[in-house]
Chimera marker file (.cmm) of the C-alpha trace (Angstrom):
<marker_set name="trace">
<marker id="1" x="-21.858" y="9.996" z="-3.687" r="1" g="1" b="0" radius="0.5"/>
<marker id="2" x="-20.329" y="13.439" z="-3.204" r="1" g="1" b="0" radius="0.5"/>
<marker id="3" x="-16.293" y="13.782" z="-3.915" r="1" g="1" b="0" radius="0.5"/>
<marker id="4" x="-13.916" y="14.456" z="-0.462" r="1" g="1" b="0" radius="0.5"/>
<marker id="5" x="-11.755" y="17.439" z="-1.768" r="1" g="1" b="0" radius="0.5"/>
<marker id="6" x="-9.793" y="16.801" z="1.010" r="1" g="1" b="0" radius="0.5"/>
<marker id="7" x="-8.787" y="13.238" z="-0.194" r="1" g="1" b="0" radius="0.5"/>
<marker id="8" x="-6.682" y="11.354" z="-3.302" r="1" g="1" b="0" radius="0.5"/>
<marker id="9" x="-7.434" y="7.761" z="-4.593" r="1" g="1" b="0" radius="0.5"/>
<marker id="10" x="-5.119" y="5.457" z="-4.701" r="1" g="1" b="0" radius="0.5"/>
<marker id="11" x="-5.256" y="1.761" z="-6.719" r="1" g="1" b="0" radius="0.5"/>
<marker id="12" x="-4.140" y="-0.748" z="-4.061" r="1" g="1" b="0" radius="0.5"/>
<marker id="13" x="-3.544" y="-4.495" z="-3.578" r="1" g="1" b="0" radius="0.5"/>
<marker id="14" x="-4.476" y="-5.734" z="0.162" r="1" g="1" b="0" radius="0.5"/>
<marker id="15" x="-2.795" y="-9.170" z="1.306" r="1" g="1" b="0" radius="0.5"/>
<marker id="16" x="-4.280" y="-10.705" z="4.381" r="1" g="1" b="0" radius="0.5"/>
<marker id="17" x="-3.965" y="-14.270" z="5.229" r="1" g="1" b="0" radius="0.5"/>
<marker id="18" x="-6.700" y="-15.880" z="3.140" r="1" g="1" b="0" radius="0.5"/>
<marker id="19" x="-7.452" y="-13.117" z="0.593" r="1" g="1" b="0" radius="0.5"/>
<marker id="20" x="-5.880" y="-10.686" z="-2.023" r="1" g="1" b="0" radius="0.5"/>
<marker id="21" x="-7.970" y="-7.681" z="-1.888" r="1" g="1" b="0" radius="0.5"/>
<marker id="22" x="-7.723" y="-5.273" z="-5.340" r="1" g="1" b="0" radius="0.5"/>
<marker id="23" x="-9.461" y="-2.064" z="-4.547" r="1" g="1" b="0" radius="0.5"/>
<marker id="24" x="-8.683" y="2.293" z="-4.034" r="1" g="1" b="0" radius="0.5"/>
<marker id="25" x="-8.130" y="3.621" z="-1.079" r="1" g="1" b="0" radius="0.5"/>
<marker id="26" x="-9.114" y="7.422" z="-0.459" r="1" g="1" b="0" radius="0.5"/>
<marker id="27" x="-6.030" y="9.432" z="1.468" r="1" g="1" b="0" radius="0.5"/>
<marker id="28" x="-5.469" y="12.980" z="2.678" r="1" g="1" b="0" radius="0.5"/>
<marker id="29" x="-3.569" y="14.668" z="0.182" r="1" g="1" b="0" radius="0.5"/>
<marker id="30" x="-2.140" y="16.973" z="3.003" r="1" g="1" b="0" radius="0.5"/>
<marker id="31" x="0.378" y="14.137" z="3.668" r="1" g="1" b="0" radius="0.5"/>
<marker id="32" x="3.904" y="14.205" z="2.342" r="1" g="1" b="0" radius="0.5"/>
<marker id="33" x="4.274" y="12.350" z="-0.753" r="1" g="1" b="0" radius="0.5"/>
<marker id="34" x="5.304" y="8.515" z="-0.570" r="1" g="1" b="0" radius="0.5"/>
<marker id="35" x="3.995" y="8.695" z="3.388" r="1" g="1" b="0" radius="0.5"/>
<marker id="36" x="-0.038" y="8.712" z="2.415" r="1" g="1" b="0" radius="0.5"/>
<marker id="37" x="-0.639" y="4.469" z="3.191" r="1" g="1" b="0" radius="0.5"/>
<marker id="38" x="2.004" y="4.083" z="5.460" r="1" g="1" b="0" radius="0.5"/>
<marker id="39" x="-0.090" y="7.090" z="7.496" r="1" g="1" b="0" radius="0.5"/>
<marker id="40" x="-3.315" y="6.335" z="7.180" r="1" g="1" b="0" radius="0.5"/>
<marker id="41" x="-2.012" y="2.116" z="8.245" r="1" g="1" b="0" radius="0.5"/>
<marker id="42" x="-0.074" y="3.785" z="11.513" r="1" g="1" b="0" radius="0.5"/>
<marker id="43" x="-3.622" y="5.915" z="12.520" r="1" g="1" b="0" radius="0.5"/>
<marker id="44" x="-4.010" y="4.806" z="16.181" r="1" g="1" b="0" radius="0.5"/>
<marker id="45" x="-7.943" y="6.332" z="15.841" r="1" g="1" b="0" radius="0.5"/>
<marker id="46" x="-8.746" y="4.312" z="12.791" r="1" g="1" b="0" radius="0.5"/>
<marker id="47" x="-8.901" y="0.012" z="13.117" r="1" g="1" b="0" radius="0.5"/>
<marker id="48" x="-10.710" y="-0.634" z="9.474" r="1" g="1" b="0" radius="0.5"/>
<marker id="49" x="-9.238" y="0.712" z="5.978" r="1" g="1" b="0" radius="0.5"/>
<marker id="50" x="-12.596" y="1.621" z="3.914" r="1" g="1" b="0" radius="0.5"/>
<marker id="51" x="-11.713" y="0.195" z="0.267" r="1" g="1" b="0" radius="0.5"/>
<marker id="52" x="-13.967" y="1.193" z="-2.367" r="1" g="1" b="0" radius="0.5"/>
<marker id="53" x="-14.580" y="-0.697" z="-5.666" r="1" g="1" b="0" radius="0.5"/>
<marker id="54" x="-13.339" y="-4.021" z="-3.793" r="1" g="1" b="0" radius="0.5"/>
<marker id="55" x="-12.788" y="-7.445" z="-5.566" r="1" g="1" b="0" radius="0.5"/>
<marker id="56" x="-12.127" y="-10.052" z="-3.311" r="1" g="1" b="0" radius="0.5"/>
<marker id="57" x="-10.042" y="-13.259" z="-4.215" r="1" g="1" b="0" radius="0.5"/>
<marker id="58" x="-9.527" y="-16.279" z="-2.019" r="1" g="1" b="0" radius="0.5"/>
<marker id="59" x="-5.481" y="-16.816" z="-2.339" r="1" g="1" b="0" radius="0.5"/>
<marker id="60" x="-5.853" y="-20.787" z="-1.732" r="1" g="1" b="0" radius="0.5"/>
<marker id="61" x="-8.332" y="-21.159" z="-4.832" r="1" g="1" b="0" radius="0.5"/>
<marker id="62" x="-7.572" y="-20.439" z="-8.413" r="1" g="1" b="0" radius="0.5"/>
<marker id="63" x="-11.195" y="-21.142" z="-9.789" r="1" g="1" b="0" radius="0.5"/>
<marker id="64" x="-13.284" y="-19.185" z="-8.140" r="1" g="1" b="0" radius="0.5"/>
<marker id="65" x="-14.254" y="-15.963" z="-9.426" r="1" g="1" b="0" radius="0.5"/>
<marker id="66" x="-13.590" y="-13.282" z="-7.552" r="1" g="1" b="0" radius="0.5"/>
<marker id="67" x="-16.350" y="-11.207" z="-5.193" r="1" g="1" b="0" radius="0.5"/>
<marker id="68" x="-17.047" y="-7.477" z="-6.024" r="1" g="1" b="0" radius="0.5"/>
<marker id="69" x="-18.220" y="-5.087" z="-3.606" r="1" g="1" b="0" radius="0.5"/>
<marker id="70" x="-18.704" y="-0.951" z="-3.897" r="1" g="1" b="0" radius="0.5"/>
<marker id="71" x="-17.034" y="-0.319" z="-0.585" r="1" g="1" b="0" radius="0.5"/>
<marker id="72" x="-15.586" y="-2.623" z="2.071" r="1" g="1" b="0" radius="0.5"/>
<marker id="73" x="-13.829" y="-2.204" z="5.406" r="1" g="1" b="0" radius="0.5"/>
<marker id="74" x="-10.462" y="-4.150" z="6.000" r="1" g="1" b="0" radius="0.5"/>
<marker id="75" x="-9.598" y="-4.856" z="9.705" r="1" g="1" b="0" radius="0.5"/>
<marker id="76" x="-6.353" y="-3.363" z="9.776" r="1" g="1" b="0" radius="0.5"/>
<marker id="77" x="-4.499" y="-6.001" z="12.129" r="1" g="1" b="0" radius="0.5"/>
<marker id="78" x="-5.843" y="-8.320" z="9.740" r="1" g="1" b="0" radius="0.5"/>
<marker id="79" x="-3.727" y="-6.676" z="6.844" r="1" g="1" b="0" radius="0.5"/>
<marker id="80" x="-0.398" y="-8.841" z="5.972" r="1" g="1" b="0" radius="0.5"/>
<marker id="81" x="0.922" y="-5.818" z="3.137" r="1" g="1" b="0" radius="0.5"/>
<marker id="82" x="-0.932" y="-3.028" z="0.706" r="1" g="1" b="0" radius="0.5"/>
<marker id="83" x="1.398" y="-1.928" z="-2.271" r="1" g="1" b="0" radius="0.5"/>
<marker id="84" x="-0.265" y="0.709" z="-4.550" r="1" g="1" b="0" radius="0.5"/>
<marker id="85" x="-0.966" y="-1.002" z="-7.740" r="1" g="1" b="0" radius="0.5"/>
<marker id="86" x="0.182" y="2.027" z="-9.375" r="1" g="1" b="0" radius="0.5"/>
<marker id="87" x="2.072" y="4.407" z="-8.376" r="1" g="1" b="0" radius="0.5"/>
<marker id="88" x="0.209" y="7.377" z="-10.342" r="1" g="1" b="0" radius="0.5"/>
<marker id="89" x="-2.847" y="8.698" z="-8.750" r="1" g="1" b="0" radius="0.5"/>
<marker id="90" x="-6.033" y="8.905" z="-10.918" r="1" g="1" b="0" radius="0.5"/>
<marker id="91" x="-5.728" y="12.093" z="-13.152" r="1" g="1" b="0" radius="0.5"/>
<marker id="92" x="-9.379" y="13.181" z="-13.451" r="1" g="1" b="0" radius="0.5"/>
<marker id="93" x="-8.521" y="14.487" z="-9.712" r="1" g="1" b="0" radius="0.5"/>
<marker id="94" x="-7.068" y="18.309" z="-9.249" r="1" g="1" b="0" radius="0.5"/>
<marker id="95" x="-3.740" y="17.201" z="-7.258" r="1" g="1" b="0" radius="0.5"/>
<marker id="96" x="-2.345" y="14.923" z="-9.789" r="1" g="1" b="0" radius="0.5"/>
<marker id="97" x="-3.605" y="18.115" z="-12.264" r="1" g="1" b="0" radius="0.5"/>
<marker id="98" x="-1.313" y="20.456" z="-10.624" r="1" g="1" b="0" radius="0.5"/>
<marker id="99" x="1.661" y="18.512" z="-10.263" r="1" g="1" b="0" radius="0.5"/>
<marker id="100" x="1.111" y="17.617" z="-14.506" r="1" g="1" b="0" radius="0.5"/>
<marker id="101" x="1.086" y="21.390" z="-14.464" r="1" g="1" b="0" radius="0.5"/>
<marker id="102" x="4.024" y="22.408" z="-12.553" r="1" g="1" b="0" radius="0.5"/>
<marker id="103" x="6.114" y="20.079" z="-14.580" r="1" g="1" b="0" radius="0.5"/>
<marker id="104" x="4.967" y="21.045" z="-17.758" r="1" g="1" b="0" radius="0.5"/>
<marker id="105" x="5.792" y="24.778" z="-17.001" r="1" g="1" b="0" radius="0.5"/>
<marker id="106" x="9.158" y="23.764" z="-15.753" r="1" g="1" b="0" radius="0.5"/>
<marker id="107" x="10.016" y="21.505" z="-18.696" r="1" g="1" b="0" radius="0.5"/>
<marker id="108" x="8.933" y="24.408" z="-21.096" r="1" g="1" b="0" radius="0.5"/>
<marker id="109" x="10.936" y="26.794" z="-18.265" r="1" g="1" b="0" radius="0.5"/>
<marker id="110" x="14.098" y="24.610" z="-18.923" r="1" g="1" b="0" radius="0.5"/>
<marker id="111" x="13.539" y="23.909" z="-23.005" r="1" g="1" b="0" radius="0.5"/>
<marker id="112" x="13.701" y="27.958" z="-22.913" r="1" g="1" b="0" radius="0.5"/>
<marker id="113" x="17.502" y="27.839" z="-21.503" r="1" g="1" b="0" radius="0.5"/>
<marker id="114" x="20.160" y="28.142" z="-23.426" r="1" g="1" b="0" radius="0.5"/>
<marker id="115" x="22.858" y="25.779" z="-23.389" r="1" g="1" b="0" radius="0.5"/>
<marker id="116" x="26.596" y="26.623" z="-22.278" r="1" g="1" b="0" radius="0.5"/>
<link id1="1" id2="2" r="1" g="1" b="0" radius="0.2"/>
<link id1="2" id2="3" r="1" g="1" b="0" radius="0.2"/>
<link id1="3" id2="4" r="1" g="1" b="0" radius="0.2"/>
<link id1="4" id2="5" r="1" g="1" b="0" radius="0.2"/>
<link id1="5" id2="6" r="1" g="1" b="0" radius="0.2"/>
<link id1="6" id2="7" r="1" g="1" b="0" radius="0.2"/>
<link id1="7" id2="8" r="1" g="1" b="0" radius="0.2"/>
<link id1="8" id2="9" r="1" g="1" b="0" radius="0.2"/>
<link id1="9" id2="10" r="1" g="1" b="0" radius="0.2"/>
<link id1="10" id2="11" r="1" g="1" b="0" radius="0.2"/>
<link id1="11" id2="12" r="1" g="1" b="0" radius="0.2"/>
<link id1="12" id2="13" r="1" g="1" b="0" radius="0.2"/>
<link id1="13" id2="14" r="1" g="1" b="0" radius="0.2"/>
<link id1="14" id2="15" r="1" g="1" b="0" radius="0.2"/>
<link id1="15" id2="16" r="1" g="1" b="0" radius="0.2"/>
<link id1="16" id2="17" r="1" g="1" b="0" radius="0.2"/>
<link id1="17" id2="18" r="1" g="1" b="0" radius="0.2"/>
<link id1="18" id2="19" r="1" g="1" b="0" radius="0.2"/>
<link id1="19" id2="20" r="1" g="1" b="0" radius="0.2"/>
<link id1="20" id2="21" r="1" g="1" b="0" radius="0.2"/>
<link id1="21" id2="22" r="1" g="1" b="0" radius="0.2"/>
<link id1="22" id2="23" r="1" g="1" b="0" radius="0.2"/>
<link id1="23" id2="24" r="1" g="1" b="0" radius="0.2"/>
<link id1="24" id2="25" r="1" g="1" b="0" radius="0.2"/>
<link id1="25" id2="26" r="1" g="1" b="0" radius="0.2"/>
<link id1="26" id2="27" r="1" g="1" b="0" radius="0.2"/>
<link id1="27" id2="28" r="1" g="1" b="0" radius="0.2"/>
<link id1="28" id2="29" r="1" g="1" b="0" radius="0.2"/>
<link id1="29" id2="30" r="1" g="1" b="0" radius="0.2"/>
<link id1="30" id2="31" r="1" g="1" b="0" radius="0.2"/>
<link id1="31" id2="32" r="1" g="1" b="0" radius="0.2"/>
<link id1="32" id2="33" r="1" g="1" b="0" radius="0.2"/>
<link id1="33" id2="34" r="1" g="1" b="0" radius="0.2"/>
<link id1="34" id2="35" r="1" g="1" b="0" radius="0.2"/>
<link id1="35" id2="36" r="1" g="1" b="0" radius="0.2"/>
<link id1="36" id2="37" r="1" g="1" b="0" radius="0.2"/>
<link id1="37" id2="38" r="1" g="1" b="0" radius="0.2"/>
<link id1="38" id2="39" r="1" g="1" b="0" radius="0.2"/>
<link id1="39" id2="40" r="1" g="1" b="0" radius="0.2"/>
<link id1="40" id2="41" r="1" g="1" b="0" radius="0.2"/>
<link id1="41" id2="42" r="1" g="1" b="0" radius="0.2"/>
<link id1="42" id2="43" r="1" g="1" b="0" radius="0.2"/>
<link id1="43" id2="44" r="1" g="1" b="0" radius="0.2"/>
<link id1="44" id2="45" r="1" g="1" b="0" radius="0.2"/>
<link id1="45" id2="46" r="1" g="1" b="0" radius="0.2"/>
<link id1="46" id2="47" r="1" g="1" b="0" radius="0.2"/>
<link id1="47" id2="48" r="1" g="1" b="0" radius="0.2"/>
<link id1="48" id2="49" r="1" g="1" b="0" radius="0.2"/>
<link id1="49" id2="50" r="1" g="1" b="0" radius="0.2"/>
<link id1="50" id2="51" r="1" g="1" b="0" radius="0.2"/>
<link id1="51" id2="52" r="1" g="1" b="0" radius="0.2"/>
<link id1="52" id2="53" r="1" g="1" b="0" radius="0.2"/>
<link id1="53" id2="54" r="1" g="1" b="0" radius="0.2"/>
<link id1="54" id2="55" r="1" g="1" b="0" radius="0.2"/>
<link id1="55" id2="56" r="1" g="1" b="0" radius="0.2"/>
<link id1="56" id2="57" r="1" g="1" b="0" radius="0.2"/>
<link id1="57" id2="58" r="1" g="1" b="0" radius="0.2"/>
<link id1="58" id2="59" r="1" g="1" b="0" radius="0.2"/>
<link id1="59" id2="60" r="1" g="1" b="0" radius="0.2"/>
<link id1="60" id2="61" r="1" g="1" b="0" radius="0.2"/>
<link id1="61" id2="62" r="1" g="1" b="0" radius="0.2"/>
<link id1="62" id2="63" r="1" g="1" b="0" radius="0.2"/>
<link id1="63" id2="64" r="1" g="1" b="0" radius="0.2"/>
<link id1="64" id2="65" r="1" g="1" b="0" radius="0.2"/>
<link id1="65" id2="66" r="1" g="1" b="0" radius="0.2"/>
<link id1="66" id2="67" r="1" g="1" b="0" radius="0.2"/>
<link id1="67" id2="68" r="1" g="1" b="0" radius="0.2"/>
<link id1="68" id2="69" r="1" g="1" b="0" radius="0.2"/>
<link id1="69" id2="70" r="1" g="1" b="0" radius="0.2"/>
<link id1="70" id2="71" r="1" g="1" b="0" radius="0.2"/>
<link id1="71" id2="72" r="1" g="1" b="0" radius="0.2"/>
<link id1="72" id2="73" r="1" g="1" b="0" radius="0.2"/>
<link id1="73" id2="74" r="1" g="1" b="0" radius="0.2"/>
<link id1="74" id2="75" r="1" g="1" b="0" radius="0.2"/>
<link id1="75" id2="76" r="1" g="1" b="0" radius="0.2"/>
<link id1="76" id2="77" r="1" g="1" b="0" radius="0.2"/>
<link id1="77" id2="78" r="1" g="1" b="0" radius="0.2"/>
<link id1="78" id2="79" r="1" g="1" b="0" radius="0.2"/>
<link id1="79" id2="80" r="1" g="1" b="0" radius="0.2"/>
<link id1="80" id2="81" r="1" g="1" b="0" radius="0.2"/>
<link id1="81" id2="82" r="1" g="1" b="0" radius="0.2"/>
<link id1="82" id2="83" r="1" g="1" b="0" radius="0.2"/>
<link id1="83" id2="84" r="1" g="1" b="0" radius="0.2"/>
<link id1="84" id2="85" r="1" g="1" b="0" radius="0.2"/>
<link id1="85" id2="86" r="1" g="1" b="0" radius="0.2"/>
<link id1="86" id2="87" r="1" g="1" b="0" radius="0.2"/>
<link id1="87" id2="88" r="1" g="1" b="0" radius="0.2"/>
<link id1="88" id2="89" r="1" g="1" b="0" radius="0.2"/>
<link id1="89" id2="90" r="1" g="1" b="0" radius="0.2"/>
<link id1="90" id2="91" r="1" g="1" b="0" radius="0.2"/>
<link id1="91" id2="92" r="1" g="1" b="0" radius="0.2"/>
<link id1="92" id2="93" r="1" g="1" b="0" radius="0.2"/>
<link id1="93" id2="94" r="1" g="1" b="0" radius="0.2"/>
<link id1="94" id2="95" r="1" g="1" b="0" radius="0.2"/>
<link id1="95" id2="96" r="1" g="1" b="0" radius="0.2"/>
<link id1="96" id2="97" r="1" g="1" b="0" radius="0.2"/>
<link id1="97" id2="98" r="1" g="1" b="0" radius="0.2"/>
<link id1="98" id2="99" r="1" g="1" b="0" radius="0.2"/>
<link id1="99" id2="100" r="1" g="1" b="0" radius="0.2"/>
<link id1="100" id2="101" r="1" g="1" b="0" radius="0.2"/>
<link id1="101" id2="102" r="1" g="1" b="0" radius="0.2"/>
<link id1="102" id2="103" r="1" g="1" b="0" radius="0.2"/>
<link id1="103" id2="104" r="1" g="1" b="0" radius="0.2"/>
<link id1="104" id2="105" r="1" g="1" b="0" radius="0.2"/>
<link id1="105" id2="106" r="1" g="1" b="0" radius="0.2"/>
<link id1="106" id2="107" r="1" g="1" b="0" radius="0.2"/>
<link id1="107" id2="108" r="1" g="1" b="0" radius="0.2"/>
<link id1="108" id2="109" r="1" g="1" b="0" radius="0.2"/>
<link id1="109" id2="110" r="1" g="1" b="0" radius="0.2"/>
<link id1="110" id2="111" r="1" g="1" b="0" radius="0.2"/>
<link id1="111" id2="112" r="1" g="1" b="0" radius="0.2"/>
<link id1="112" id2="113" r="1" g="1" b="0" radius="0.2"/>
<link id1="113" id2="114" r="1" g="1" b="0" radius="0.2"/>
<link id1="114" id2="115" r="1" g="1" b="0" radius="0.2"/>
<link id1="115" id2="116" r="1" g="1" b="0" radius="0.2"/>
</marker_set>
């Protein structure tokens, strides 16, 4: 499967009624930061959120094991909340690289100052 350069993963926990789904979630990194869920949730074209790497686990029933899936597609008016499960998004990925890079250089920029 070929990598959208056009999107970021993001770790997520899905609540619906019945089921806590643990999965990522691919968004457009052209969104403003902190706005990329609550977007892609609020897309009038879009009724399913595709979740990758999905384990299902029934919320009423502690001993069952949970169900895995590679991709899965949530019916969005099913969805009760997602939260991010982290809030850093996977580093192998050239957005999160950049911003690791910008702060480094300004960190080094401001170690450089001198102080008053």
């Amino acid at each position: 499967m070929s990598k959208n350069v056009d999107t970021v993963p993001i770790e997520v926990i899905i609540l619906t009624k019945d089921h806590e789904i643990k999965g990522t979630v691919h968004v457009s990194k052209y969104t403003k930061t902190n706005r990329e869920l609550t977007d892609l949730l609020n897309d009038r074209e879009k009724r399913f959120l595709a979740v990758t790497n999905a384990e299902i686990l029934a919320r009423n029933s502690s001993n069952t094991p949970p169900r895995k899936y590679n991709f899965l597609e949530v019916h969005i008016d099913c969805i009760m909340m997602v939260h991010p499960s982290s809030q850093v998004v996977f580093r192998e990925y050239g957005k999160a690289q950049e911003d690791i890079q910008r702060f480094r250089e300004l960190r080094n920029k401001l170690n450089q100052t001198k102080p008053f």
